[in-house]
C-alpha positions as CSV (number, residue, x, y, z in Angstrom):
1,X,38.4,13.7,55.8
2,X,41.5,16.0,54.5
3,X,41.6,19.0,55.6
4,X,41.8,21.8,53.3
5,X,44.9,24.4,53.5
6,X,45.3,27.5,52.6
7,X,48.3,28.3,50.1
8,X,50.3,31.4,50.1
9,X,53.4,32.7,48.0
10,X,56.2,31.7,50.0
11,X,57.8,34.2,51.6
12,X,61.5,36.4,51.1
13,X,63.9,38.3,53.1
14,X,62.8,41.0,50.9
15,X,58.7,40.3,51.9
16,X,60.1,41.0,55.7
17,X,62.2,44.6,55.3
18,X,61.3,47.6,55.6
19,X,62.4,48.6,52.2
20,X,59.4,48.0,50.4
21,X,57.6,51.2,48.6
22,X,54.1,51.4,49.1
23,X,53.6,50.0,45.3
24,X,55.7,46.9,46.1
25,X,54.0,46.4,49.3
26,X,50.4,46.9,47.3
27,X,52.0,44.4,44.7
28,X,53.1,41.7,47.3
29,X,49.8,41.2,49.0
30,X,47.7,41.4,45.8
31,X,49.6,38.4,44.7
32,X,48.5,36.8,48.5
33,X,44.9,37.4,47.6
34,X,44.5,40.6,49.6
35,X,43.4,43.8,48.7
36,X,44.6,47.3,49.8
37,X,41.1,48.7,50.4
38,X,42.7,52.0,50.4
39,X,43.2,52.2,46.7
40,X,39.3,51.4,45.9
41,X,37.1,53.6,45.9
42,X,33.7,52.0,44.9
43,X,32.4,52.9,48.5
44,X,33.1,56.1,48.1
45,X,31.0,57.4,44.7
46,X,28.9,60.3,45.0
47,X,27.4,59.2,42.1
48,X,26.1,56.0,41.1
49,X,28.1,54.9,37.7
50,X,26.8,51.5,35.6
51,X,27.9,50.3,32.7
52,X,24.1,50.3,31.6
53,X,22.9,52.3,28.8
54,X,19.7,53.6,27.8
55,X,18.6,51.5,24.6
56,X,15.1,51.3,22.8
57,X,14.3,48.0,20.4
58,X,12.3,48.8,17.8
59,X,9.0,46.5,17.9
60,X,9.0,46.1,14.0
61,X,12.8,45.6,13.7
62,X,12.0,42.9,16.4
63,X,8.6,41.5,15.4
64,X,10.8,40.7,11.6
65,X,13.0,38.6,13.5
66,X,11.1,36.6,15.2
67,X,9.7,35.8,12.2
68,X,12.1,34.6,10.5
69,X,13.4,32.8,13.3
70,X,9.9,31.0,13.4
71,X,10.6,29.6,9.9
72,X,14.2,29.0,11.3
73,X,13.8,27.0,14.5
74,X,10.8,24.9,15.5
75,X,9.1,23.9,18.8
76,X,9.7,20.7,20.1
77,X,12.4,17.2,19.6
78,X,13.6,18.7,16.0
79,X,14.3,22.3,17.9
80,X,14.0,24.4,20.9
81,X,12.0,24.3,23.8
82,X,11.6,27.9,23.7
83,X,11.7,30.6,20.4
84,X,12.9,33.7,21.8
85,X,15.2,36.5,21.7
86,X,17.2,38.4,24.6
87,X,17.4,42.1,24.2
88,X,21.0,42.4,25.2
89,X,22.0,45.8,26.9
90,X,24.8,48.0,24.8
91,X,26.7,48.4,27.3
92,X,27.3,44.6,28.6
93,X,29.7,42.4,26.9
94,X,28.2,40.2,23.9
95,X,28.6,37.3,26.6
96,X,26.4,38.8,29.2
97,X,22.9,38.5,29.3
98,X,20.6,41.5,30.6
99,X,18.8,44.9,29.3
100,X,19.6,46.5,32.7
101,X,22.1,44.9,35.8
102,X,18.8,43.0,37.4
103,X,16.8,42.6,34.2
104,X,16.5,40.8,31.1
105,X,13.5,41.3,28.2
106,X,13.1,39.1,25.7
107,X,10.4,38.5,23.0
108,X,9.0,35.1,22.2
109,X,6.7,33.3,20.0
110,X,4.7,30.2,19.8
111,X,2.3,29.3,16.8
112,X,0.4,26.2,15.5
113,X,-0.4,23.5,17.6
114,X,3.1,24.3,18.7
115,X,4.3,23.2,22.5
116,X,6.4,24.7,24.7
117,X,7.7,22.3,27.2
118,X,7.6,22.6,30.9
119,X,10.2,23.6,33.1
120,X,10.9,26.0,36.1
121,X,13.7,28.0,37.4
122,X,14.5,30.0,40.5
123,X,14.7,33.2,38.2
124,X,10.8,35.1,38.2
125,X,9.7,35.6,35.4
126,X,6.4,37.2,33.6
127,X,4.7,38.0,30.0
128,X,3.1,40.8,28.5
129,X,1.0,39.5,24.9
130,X,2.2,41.4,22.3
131,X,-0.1,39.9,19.5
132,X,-2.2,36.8,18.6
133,X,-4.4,34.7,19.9
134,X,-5.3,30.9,21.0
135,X,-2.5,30.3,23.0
136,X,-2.3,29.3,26.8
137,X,0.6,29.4,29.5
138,X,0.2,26.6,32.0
139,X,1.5,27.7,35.2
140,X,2.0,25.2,38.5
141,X,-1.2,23.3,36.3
142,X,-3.3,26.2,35.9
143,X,-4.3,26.8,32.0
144,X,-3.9,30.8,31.8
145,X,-5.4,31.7,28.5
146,X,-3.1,34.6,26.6
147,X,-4.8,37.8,25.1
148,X,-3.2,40.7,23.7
149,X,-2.2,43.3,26.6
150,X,-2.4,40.9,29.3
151,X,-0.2,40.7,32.5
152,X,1.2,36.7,33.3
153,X,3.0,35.7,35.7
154,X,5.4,33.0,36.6
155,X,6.5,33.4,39.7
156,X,10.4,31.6,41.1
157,X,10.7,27.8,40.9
158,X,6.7,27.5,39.2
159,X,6.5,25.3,36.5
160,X,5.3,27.0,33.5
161,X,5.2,25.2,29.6
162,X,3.3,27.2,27.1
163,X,0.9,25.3,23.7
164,X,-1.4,27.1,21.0
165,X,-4.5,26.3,19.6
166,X,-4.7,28.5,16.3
167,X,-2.6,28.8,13.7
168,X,-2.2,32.8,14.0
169,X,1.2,32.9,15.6
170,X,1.0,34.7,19.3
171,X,4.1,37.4,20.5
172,X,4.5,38.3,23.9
173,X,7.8,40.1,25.6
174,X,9.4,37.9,28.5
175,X,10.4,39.5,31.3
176,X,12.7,38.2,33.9
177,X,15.3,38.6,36.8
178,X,18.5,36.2,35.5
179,X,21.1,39.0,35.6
180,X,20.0,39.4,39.6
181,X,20.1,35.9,40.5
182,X,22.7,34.6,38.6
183,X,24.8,37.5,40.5
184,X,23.6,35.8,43.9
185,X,24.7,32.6,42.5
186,X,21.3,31.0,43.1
187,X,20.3,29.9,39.6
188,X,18.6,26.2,39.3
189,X,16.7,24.9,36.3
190,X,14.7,21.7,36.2
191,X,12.9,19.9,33.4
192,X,9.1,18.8,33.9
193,X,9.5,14.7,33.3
194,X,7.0,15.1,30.4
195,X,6.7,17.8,27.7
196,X,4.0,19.6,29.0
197,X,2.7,20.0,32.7
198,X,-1.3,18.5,32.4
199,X,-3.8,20.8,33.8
200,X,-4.3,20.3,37.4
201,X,-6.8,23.4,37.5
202,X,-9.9,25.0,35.7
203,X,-8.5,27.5,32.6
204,X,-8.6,31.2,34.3
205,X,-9.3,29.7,37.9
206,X,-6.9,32.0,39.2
207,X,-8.8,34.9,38.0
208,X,-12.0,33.8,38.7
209,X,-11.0,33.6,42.1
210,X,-8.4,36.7,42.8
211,X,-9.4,39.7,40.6
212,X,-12.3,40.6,42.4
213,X,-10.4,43.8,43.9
214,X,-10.2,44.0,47.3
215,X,-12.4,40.9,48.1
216,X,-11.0,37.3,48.1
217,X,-12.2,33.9,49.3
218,X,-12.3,33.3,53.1
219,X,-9.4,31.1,53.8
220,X,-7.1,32.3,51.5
221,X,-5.7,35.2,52.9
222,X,-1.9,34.1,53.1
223,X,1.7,36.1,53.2
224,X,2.7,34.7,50.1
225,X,5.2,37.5,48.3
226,X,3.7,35.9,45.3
227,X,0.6,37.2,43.8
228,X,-2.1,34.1,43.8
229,X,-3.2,36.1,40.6
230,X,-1.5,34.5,37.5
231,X,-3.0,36.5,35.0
232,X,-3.7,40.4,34.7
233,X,-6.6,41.1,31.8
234,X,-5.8,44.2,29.5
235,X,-9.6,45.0,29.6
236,X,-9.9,45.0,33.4
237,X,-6.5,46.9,33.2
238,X,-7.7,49.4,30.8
239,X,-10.5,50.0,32.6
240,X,-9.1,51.0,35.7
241,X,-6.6,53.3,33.5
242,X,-9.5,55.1,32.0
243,X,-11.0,55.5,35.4
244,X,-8.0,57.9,36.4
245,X,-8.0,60.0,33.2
246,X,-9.6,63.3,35.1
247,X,-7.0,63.1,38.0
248,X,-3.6,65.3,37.9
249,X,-1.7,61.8,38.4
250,X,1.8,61.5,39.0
251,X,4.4,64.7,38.0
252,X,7.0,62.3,37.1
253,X,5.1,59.6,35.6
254,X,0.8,60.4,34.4
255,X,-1.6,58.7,35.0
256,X,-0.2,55.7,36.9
257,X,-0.9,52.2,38.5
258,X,0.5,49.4,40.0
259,X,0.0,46.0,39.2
260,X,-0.3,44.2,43.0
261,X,-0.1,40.9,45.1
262,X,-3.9,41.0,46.9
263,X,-2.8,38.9,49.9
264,X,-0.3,41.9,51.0
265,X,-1.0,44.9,48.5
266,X,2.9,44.3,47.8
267,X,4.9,44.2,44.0
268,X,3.2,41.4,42.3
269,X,6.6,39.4,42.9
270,X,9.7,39.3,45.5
271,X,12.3,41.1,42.5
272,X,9.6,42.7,39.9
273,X,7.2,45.5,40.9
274,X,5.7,45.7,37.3
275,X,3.1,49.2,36.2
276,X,1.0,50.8,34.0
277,X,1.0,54.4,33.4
278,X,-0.8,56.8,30.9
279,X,-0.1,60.2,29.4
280,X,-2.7,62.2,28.0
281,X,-2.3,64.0,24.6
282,X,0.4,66.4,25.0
283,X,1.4,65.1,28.1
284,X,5.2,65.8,29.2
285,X,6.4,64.7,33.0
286,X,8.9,66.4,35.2
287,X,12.7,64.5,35.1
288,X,13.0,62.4,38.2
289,X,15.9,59.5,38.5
290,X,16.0,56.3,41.1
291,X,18.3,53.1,42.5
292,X,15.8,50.9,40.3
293,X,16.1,50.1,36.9
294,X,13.3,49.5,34.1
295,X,12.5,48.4,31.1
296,X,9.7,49.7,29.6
297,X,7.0,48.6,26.5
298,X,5.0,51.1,24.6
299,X,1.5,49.4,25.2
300,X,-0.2,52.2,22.8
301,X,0.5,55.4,21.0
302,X,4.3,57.3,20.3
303,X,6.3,60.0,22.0
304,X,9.9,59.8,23.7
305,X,11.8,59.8,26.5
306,X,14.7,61.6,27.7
307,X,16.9,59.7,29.8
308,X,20.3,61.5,30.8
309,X,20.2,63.4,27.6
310,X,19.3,60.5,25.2
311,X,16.4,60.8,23.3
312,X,14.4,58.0,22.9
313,X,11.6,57.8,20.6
314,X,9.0,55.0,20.8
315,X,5.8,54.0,18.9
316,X,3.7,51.0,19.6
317,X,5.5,47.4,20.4
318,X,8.8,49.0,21.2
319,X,10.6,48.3,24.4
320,X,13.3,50.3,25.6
321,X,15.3,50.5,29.0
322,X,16.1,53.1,31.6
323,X,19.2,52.2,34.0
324,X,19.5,52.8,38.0
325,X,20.0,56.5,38.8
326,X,19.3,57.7,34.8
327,X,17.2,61.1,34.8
328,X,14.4,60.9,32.6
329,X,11.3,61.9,31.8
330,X,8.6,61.1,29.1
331,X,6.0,63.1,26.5
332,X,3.4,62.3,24.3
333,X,4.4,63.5,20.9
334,X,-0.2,63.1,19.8
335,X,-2.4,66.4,20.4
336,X,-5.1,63.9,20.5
337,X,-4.2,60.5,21.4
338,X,-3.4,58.8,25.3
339,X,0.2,56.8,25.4
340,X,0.4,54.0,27.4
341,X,3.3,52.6,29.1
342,X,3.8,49.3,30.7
343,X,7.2,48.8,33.0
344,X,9.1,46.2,34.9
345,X,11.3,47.4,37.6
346,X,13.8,46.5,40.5
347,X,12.4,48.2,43.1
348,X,11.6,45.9,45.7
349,X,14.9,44.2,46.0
350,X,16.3,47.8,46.5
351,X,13.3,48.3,48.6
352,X,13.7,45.4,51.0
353,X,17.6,46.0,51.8
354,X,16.9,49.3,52.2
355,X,18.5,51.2,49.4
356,X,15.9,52.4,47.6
357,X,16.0,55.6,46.5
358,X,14.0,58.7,44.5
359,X,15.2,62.3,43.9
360,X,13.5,65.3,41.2
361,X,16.3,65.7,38.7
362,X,15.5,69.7,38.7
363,X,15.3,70.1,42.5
364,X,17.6,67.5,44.1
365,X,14.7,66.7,46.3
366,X,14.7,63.3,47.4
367,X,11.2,61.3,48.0
């Protein structure tokens, strides 16, 4: 086996004096792939800087494209194996793909007796329905059945294909963690060998057998960072949500719950701790920033958010982003009417390493 060398600009007389300026010097070793750590100063920052900018899609701007790109592009041999769009961050290069660092949202539609071929990938992904109806996500061959306002999840390396069984078409808004893993440089993709993974599971088993809150089948109790639940409900989610109205709830962020593994009471996946929060009519919250970043969808209702000075103002469907270490804080523009706010966030990556971080933007305080 040959052995592999190491190759270096050759050196001068000039390389070896002690006439060089510190520029020269600086010069000459950059072009030896070294780096004079000296003139960096990354590890140094007070403040966390990202090229990350708040941004809000507007559902209906959104909801238009997609349809035209459903009369555009079909499902299947003749087109794409999936119809969907990336929300791109402003502040990332048109090459890049993400709506924070970690993140990428998208929004994706299937209609018809249309299918979506299987595949996995290492990236995690999940899907909050939008709209529409008769349409089912099979996930490691479990059949999850899609209604508006529900939570799915397809957690790293499962294989997931999606099919309809109505001609309304169904929207939902993707959300996954490709900027993060494709900076680890552990991205794989694999192709199911047929188009769509057959059911190796009852429809809904996963929630006949894991949403009973706080009770689950003897035997199953594992330390899988995955949650064994594959599918959230809206109604059982909404009904916890309205159970909360009459406490004071969080300063920074209403009425508020997270969405949870029930083998370890952990994020709901390894990279994605994913919530629900509510504000009550006239609701405002205090400004508080953090290390994560999120991407939010308006669930129900309108008001804005504030983050670093930006207003953003959202109304049903919309989804908008908040990046690491932004200060923000929300309202509720009705007198009369709850908002609701679903989120996706970073958190337990930061979490696990350790660098996880909370502060009140007025005090300083950190939590």
């Amino acid at each position: 086996m040959a052995k592999a060398t190491q190759e270096h600009p050759p050196s001068t007389e000039r390389d070896l004096s002690e006439g060089l300026t510190l520029p020269e010097f600086e010069e000459l070793v950059r072009g030896e792939y070294l780096y004079p750590l000296w003139v960096a100063r990354v590890n140094r920052a007070t403040e966390l800087r990202t090229p990350i900018k708040p941004h809000l899609w507007s559902w209906k701007h959104l909801r238009r494209r997609m349809f035209q790109i459903g009369e555009l592009i079909p499902l299947g041999k003749e087109g794409a194996d999936r119809r969907a769009l990336t929300l791109r961050n402003p502040g990332l290069p048109i090459t890049r793909m993400g709506t924070t660092h970690t993140l990428v949202a998208a929004v994706q539609m299937i209609h018809g007796t249309e299918v979506a071929p299987s595949h996995r990938h290492t990236p995690a992904a999940l899907r909050l329905i939008k709209e529409g109806k008769g349409a089912c996500t099979v996930v490691n061959g479990e059949p999850e059945s899609m209604e508006k306002g529900d939570l799915l999840l397809t957690p790293s390396w499962y294989w997931h294909g999606h099919f309809s069984e109505h001609d309304e078409p169904m929207l939902w808004m993707d959300g996954l963690d490709v900027p993060l893993v494709l900076s680890l440089g552990a991205n794989f993709y694999e192709d199911y060998p047929s188009k769509l993974q057959p059911a190796q599971a009852p429809r809904d088993e996963s929630i006949r057998r894991f949403s009973a809150g706080g009770l689950l089948p003897v035997g199953e109790r594992t330390s899988s960072p995955n949650s064994p639940l594959l599918n959230y409900r809206w109604s059982r989610t909404e009904e916890k949500l309205m159970q909360l109205t009459d406490r004071d709830g969080s300063p920074f962020d209403g009425v508020a719950l997270q969405f949870t593994n029930p083998f370890t009471g952990g994020p709901v996946m390894p990279t994605i701790d994913c919530s629900i929060q509510l504000f009550r009519p006239g609701e405002k919250t205090r400004a508080h920033r953090h290390t994560s970043s999120i991407v939010y969808n308006v669930v129900r209702g309108s008001g804005s958010t504030v983050v670093d000075g930006q207003r953003l103002e959202w109304t049903e469907g919309d989804i908008f982003c908040v990046p690491t270490w932004a200060c923000h804080h929300h309202a509720n523009a009705s007198e009369s009417e709850d908002a609701i706010l679903f989120s996706m966030n970073d958190s337990p990556v930061l979490q696990a390493l350790g660098m996880y971080r909370e502060t009140s933007c007025e005090e300083g305080e950190t939590h």
